[in-house]
TORKOL-4160 file (C-alpha; in steps of 0.2 Angstrom, whole numbers, padded with zeros to 4 digits, m for minus):
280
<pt num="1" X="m0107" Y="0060" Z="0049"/>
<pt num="2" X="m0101" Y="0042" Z="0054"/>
<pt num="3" X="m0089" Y="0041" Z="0066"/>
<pt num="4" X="m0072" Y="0031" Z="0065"/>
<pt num="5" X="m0080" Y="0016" Z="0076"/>
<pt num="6" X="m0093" Y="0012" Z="0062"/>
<pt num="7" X="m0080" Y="0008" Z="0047"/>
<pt num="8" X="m0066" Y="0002" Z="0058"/>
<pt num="9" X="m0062" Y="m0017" Z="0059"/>
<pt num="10" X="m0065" Y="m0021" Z="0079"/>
<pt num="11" X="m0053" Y="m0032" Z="0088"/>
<pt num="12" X="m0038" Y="m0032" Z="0074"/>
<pt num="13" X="m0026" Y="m0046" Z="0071"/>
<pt num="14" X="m0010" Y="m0039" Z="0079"/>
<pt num="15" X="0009" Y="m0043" Z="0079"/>
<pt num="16" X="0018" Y="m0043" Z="0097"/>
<pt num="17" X="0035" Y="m0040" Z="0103"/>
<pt num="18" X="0045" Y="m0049" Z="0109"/>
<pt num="19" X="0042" Y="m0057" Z="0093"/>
<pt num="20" X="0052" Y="m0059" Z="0076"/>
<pt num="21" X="0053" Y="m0054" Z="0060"/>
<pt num="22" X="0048" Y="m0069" Z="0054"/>
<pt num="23" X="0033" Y="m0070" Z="0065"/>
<pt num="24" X="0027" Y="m0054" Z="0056"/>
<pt num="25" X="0028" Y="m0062" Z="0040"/>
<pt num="26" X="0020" Y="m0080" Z="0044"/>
<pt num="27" X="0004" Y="m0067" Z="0049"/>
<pt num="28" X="0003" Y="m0055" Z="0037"/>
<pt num="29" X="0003" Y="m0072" Z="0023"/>
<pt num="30" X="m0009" Y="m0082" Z="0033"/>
<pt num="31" X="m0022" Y="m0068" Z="0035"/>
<pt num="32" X="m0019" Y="m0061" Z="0019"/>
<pt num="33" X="m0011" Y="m0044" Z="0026"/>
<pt num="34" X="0001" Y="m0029" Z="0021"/>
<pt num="35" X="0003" Y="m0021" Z="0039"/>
<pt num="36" X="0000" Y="m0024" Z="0057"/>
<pt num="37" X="m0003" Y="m0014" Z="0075"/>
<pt num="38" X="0011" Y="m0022" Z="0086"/>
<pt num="39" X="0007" Y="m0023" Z="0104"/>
<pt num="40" X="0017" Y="m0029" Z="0119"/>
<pt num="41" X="0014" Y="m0046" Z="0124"/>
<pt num="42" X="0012" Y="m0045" Z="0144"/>
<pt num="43" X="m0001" Y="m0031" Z="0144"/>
<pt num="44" X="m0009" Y="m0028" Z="0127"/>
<pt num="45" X="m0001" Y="m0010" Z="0124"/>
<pt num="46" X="0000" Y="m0002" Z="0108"/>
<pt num="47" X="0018" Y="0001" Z="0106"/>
<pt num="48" X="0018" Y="0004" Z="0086"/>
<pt num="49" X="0013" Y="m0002" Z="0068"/>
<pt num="50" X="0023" Y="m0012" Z="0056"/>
<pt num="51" X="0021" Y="m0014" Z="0038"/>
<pt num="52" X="0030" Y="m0025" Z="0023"/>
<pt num="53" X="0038" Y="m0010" Z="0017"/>
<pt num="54" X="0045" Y="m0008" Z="0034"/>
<pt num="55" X="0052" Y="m0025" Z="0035"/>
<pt num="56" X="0058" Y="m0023" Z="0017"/>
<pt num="57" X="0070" Y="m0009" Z="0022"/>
<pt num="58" X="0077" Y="m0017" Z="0036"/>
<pt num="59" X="0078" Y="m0034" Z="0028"/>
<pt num="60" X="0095" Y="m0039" Z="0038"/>
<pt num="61" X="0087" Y="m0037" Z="0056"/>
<pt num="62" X="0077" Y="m0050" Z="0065"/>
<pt num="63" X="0070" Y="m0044" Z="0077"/>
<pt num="64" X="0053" Y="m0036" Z="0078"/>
<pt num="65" X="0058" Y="m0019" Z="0089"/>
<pt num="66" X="0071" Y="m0013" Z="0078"/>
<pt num="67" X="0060" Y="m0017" Z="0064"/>
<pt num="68" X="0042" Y="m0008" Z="0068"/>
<pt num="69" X="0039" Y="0014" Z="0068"/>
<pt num="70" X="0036" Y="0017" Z="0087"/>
<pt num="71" X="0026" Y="0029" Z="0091"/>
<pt num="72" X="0013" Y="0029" Z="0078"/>
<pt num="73" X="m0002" Y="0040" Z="0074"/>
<pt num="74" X="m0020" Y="0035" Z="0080"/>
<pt num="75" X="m0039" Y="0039" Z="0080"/>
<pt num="76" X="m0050" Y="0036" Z="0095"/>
<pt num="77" X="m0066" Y="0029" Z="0089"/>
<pt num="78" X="m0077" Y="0045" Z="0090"/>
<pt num="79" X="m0068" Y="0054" Z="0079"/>
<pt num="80" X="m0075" Y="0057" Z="0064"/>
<pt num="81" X="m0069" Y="0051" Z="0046"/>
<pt num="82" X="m0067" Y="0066" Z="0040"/>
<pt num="83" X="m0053" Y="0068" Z="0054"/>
<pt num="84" X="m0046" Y="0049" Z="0051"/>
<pt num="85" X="m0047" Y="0055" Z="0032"/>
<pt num="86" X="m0037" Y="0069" Z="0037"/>
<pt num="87" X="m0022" Y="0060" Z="0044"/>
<pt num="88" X="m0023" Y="0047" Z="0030"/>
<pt num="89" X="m0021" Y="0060" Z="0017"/>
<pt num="90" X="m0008" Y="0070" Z="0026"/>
<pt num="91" X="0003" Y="0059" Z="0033"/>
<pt num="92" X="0002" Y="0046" Z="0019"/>
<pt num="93" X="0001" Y="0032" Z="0031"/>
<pt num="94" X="m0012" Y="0016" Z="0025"/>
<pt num="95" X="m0016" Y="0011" Z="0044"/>
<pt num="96" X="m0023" Y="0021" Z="0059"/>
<pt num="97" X="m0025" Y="0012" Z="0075"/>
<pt num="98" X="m0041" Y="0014" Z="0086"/>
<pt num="99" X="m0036" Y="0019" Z="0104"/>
<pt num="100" X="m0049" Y="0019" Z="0117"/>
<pt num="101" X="m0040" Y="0022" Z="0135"/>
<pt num="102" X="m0026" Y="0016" Z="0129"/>
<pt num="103" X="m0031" Y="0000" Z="0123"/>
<pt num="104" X="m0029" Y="m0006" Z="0105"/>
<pt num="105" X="m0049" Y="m0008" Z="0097"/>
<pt num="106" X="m0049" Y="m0007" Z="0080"/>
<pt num="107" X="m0039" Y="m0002" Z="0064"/>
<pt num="108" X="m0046" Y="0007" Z="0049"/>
<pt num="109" X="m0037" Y="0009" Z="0032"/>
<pt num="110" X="m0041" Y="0019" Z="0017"/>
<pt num="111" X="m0051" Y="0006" Z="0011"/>
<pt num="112" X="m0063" Y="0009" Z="0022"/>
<pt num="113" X="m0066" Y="0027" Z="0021"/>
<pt num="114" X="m0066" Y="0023" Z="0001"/>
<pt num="115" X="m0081" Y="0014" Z="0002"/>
<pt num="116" X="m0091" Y="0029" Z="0009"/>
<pt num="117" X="m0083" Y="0041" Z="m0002"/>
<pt num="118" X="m0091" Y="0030" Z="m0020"/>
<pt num="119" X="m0108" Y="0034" Z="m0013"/>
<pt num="120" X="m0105" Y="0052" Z="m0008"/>
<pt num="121" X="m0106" Y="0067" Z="m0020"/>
<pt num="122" X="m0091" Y="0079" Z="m0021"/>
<pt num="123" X="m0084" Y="0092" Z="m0032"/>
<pt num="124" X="m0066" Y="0086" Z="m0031"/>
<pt num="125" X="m0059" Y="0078" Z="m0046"/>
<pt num="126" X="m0044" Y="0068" Z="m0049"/>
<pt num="127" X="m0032" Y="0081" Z="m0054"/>
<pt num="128" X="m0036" Y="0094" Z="m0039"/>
<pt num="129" X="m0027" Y="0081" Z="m0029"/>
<pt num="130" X="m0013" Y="0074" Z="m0035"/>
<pt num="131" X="0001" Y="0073" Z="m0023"/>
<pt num="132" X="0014" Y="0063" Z="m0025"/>
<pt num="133" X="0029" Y="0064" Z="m0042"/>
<pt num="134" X="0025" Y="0051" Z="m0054"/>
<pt num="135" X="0039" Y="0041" Z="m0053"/>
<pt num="136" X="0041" Y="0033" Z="m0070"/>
<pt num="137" X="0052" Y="0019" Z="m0081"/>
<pt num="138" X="0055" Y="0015" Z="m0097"/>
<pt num="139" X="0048" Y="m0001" Z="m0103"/>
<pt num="140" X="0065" Y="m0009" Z="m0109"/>
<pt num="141" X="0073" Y="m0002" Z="m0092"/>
<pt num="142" X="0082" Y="m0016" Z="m0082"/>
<pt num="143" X="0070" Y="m0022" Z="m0068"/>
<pt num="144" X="0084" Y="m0020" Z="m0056"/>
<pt num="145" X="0083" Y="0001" Z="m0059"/>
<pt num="146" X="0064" Y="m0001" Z="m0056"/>
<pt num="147" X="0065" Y="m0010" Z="m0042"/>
<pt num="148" X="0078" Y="0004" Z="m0035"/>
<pt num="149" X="0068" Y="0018" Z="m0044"/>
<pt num="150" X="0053" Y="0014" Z="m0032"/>
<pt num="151" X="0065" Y="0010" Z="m0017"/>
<pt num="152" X="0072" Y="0027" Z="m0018"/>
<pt num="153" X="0057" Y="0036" Z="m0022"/>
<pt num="154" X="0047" Y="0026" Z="m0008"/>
<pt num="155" X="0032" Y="0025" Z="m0020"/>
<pt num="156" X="0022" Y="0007" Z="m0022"/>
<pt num="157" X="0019" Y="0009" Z="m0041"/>
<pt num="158" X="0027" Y="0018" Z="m0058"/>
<pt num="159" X="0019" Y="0022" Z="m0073"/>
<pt num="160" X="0028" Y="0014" Z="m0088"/>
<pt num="161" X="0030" Y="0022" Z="m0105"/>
<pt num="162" X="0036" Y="0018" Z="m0122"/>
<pt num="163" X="0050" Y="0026" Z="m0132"/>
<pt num="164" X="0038" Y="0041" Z="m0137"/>
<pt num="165" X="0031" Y="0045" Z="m0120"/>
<pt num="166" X="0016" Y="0036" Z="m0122"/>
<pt num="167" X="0008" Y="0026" Z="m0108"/>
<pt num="168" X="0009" Y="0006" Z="m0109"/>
<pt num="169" X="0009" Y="m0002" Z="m0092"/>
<pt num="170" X="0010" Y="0001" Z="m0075"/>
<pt num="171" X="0021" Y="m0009" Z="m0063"/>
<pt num="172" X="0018" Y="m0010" Z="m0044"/>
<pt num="173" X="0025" Y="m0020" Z="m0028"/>
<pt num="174" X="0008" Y="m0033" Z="m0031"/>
<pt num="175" X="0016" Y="m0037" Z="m0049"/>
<pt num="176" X="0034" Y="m0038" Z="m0048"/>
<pt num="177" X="0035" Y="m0055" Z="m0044"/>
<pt num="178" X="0021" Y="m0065" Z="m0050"/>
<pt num="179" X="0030" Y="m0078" Z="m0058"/>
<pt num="180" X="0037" Y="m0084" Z="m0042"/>
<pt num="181" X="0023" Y="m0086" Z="m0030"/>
<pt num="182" X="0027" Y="m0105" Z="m0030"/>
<pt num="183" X="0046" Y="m0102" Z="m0027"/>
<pt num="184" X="0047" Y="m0112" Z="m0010"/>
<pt num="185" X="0065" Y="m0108" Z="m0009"/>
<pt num="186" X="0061" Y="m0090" Z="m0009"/>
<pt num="187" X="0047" Y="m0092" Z="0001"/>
<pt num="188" X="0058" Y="m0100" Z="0017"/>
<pt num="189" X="0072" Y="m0085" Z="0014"/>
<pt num="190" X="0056" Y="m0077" Z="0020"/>
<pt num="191" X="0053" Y="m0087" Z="0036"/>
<pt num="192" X="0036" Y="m0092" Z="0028"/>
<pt num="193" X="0032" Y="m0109" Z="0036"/>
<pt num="194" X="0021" Y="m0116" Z="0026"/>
<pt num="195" X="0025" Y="m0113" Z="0008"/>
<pt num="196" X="0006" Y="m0119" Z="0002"/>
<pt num="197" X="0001" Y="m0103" Z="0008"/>
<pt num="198" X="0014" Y="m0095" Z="m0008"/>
<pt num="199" X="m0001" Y="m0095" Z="m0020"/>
<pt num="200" X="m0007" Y="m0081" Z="m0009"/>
<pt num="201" X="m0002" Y="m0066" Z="m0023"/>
<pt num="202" X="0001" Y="m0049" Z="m0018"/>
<pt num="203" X="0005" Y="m0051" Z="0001"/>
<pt num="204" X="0023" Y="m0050" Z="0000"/>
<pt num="205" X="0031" Y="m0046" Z="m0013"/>
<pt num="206" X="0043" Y="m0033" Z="m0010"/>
<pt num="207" X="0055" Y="m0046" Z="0000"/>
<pt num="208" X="0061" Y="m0055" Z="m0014"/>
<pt num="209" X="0071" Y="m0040" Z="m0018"/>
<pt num="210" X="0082" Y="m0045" Z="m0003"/>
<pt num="211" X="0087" Y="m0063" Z="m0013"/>
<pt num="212" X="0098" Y="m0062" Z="m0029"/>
<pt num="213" X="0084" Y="m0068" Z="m0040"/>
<pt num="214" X="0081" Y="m0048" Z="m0048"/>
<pt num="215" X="0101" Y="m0045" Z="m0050"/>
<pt num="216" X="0105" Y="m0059" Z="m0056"/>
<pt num="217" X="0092" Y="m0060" Z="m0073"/>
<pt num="218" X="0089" Y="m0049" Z="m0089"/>
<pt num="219" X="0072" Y="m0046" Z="m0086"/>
<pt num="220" X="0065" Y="m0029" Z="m0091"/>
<pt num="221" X="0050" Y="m0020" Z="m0086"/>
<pt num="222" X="0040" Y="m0023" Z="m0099"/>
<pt num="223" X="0040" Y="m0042" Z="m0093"/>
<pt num="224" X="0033" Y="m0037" Z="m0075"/>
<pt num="225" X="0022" Y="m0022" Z="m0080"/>
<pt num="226" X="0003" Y="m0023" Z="m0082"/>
<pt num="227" X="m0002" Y="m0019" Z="m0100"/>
<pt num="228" X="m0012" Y="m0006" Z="m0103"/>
<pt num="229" X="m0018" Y="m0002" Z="m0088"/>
<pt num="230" X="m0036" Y="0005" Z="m0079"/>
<pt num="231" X="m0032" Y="0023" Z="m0081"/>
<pt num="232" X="m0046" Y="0038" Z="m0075"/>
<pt num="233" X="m0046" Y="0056" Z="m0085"/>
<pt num="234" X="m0041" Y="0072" Z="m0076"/>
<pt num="235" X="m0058" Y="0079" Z="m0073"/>
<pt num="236" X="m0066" Y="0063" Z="m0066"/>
<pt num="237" X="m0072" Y="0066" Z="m0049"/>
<pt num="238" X="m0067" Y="0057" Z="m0035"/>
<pt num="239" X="m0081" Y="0047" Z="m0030"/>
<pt num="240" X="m0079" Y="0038" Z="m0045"/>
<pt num="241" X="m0061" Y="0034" Z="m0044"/>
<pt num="242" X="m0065" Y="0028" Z="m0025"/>
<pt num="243" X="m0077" Y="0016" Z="m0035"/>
<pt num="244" X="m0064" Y="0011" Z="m0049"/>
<pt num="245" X="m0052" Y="0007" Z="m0033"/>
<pt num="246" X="m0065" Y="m0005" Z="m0025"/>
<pt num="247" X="m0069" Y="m0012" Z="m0038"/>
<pt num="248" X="m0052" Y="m0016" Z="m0044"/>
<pt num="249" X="m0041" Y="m0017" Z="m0027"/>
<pt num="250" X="m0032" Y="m0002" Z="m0034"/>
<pt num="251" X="m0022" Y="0008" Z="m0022"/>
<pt num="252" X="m0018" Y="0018" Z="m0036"/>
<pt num="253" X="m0021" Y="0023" Z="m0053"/>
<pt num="254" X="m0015" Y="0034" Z="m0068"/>
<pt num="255" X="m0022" Y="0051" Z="m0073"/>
<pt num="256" X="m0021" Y="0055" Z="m0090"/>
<pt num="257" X="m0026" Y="0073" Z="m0099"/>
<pt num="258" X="m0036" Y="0078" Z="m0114"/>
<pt num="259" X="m0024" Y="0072" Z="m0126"/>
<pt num="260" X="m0021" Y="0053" Z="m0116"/>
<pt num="261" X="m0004" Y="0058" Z="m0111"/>
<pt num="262" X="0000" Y="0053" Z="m0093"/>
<pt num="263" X="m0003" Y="0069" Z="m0082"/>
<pt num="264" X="0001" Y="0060" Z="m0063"/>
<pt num="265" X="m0003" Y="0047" Z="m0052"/>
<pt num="266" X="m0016" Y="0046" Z="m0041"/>
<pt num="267" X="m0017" Y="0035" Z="m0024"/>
<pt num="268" X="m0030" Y="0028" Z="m0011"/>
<pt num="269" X="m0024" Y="0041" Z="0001"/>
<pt num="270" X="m0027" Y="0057" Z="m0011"/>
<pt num="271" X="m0043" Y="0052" Z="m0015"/>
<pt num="272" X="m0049" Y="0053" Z="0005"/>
<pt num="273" X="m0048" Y="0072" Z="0002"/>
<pt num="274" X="m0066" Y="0072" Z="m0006"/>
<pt num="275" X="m0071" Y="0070" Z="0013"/>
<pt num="276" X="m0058" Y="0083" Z="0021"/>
<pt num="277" X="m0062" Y="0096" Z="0004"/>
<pt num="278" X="m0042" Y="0100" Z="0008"/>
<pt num="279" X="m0033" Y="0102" Z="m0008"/>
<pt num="280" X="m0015" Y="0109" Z="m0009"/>
C-alpha cells in the first residue's frame, strides 16, 4: 500500500508566528486555502495547525498564537494511508502535518486519500459510516439561526427541508455568502489586502458572520441554500461517493433511504473508512 509520502503535497505553504491574524487570512485568499501548518519563524518548527474555523471562533483576537490549536496531530511520511486515514476519520480533523525529524515536509488532507479511495473496491457503503447528527433547518428559518445552528453544532453544512420533511436544499459554509464576494468593505474587516482577490468563492466565508451583515437582514435559508442538491442513496458504496466528492468538490453530501427521505449526512472524513474498514 502507498505510503503517506506519495499523496502528501511536499514543502506546504505555512503560516508563522510571530504573525497575525490577518496574516493568516491574506494566505489562505491568495493561495486559495482553508487551513495552514503554523511554524515558528527563527527555526522552522512545527508549532501547530490553523484553520478558518479556528479564526472564526476567535474572531476578536489578533494575534496568531492565541488563535492556532497547538499541539497538533501528525503522520511521518512512511506511514501508511491507511494510518493517516485512521486519524482523519477519528479525530475529524481535515489536515495532517508530515513530520520527518521534526521538520515540517508535507501536509495531506482527505482529499487526497479520496482520490485513491474512487479507484479502490470496498464493501463499505454510505450508510455503514455515518458519523455525525445531521443537523438540519427549515427553509423559511431566519439565516441568523442557521448561521448559530452550525456554530453550535460545529458542523460545515445542514441539510434543508420543507414544511413536510422533504429534502430541498443544502446549505454550507461555501454558500452562505455568495452574494458578497465583491463586498470590499467586508473584505478589509477581514484584513484582506487586496480586495481583487474577493472574487476567490469559498475561501472565507465563515468570517462574515463576525460583521453585522447576517443580523441585520430578513434573509432566510431558502435564499442561501443550494437547491436540490447532489444526494447519494444509502447503499452506495464508498468508492463511488469518494468519486461524487472529486468530482464535485464536495466535503459532504446527503444520504437518503428507499423512500428519498433524508437518512444522514455523510462527510470526506467518513468516507476514508473504506481504507481503515473501521466502522462504529
Amino acid at each position: 500500500m502507498k505510503t503517506v509520502a506519495d499523496i502528501m503535497t511536499p514543502a506546504p505553504i505555512v503560516a508563522q508566528v510571530p504573525g497575525t491574524r490577518n496574516d493568516v487570512i491574506n494566505t489562505m485568499v491568495r493561495n486559495k486555502l482553508t487551513g495552514l501548518p503554523v511554524v515558528r519563524a527563527s527555526d522552522g518548527k512545527l508549532m501547530g495547525i490553523v484553520s478558518r474555523r479556528d479564526i472564526f471562533k476567535k474572531f476578536n483576537e489578533t494575534q496568531l498564537s492565541l488563535i492556532m490549536k497547538r499541539d497538533c496531530i501528525t503522520i511521518e511520511p512512511l506511514a501508511s494511508i491507511a494510518e493517516a486515514a485512521r486519524i482523519f476519520a477519528e479525530k475529524r480533523i481535515h489536515r495532517l502535518p508530515v513530520v520527518e525529524d521534526n521538520k515540517l515536509v508535507g501536509i495531506v488532507t482527505p482529499t487526497d486519500i479520496l482520490r485513491e479511495i474512487k479507484n479502490m473496491k470496498t464493501n463499505l457503503t454510505a450508510e455503514d459510516v455515518i458519523n455525525t447528527t445531521c443537523v438540519t433547518a427549515y427553509e423559511g428559518d431566519p439565516l441568523t439561526y442557521a448561521v448559530a445552528a452550525m456554530r453550535i453544532s460545529d458542523v460545515a453544512a445542514i441539510s434543508v427541508l420543507d414544511e413536510k420533511g422533504n429534502l430541498t436544499g443544502i446549505l454550507t459554509d461555501r454558500d452562505l455568502f455568495s452574494d458578497q464576494v465583491s463586498d470590499q468593505e467586508a473584505a478589509q474587516k477581514l484584513g484582506v489586502d487586496d480586495t481583487k482577490l474577493i472574487g476567490l468563492r469559498n475561501v472565507l466565508p465563515l468570517f462574515y458572520t463576525a460583521t453585522e451583515s447576517y443580523y441585520n437582514n430578513d434573509k432566510v435559508v431558502k435564499d442561501y441554500m443550494v437547491p436540490k442538491p447532489h444526494t447519494v442513496f444509502r447503499k452506495t458504496a464508498l468508492n463511488e461517493v469518494a468519486r461524487i466528492m472529486l468530482s464535485n468538490d464536495f466535503g459532504q453530501v446527503p444520504v437518503r433511504g428507499t423512500k428519498d427521505e433524508l437518512i444522514g449526512m455523510i462527510y470526506d472524513v467518513d468516507v476514508l473508512r473504506a481504507i481503515t474498514g473501521a466502522i462504529n
